[in-house]
N, C-alpha and C positions, 0 to 999 in steps of 0.2 A: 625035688621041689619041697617047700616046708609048710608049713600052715600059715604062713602068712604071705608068701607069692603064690597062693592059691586067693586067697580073699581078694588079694591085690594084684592081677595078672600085667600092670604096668611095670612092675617090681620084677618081672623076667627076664625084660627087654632093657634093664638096667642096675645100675650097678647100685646095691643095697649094704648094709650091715647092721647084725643086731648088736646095741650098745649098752645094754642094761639086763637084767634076767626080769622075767613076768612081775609084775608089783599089781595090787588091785587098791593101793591104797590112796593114789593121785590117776589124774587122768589126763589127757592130749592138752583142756585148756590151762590144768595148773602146771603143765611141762612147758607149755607156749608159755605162759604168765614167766619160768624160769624158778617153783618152787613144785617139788617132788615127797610132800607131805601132806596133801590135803586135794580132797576131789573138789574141782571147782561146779557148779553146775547153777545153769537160773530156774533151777526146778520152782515152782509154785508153791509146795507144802514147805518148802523152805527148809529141808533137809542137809544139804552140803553148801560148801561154804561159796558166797558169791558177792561182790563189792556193793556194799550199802551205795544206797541211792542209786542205784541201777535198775534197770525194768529185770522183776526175773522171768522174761520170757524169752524164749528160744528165738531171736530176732539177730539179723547181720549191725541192726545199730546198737542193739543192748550190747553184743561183744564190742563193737568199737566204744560203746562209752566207756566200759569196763576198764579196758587196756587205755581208752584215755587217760584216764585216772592215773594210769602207770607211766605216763608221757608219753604213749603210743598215736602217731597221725595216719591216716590213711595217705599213700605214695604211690605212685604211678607204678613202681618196679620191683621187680621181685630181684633184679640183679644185684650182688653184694654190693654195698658200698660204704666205702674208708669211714670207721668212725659209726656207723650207723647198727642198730641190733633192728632184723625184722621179724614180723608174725605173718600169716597165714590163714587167713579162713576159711577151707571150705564150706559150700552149701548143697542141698540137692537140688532136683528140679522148681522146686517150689520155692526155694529162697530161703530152707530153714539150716542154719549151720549145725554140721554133724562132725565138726574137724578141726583143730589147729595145730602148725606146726610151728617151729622155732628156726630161722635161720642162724648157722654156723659162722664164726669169722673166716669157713675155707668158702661160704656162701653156698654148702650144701645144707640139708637141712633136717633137724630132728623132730622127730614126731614119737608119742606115748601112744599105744593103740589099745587104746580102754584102759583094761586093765592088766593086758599084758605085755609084750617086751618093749621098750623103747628101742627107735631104729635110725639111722643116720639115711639118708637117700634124697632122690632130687626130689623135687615139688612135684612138678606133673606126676609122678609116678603113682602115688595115692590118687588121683583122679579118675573114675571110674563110677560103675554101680554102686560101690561102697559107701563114696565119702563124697560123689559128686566131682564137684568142678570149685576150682582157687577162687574166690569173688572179692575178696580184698586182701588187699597187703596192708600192715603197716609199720611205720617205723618209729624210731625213737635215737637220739644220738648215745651212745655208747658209756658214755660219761652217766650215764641216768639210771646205769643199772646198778643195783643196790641201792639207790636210794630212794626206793620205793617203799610208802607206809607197809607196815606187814596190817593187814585187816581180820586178820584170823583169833 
């Protein structure tokens, strides 16, 4: 067992892989975002970097307006679909998002865990004491990646 399907006991019961070695220098939402240089965060003191005119507070709409900006819609499904790139955001109990992952074109799905490994696995799997429960998905058509402002 390794230190990360210990945190994540959903990760036992299915099939995982680490795809990066430990980084502290980006974090799960600039990995969901699809840029692995910069920690995204809506911290208040305004610290790391997060998309002008966005609320910086830890809220499930302030992430979706964010990734709106990036041509991201909220969508019914987290199932692959032709043509389509999606995100992930978990919450805890209380509605505050602690998580995002990136779906793969296999429609499996990649996730940065903090600061350390990035790992390819299914969605539910992260769901837990950890990171909570999936509360939105969203997507954007495939054609749109890369041509996103860089805001950094």
């Amino acid at each position: 067992m390794s230190h990360i399907d210990q945190f994540f006991p959903g990760l036992q019961s299915s099939e995982w892989r680490v795809t990066s070695p430990q980084d502290d220098g980006y974090n799960c939402i600039a990995w969901a975002a699809g840029e692995d240089d910069v920690w995204w965060e809506p911290d208040p003191m305004d610290q790391y970097f997060w998309p002008s005119d966005i609320p910086r507070k830890s809220t499930v709409s302030a992430f979706v307006e964010a990734f709106g900006q990036r041509g991201f819609q909220p969508c019914d499904s987290y199932e692959v679909q032709e043509g389509f790139e999606k995100v992930a955001v978990y919450t805890d109990r209380d509605g505050t998002p602690t998580h995002m992952a990136r779906q793969l074109p296999s429609g499996r799905w990649t996730s940065k865990l903090g600061g350390l490994e990035d790992i390819e696995h299914d969605l539910e799997a992260l769901e837990g004491s950890g990171y909570g429960r999936v509360a939105v998905v969203m997507g954007r058509p495939r054609e749109a990646v890369g041509s996103e402002n860089d805001e950094s």
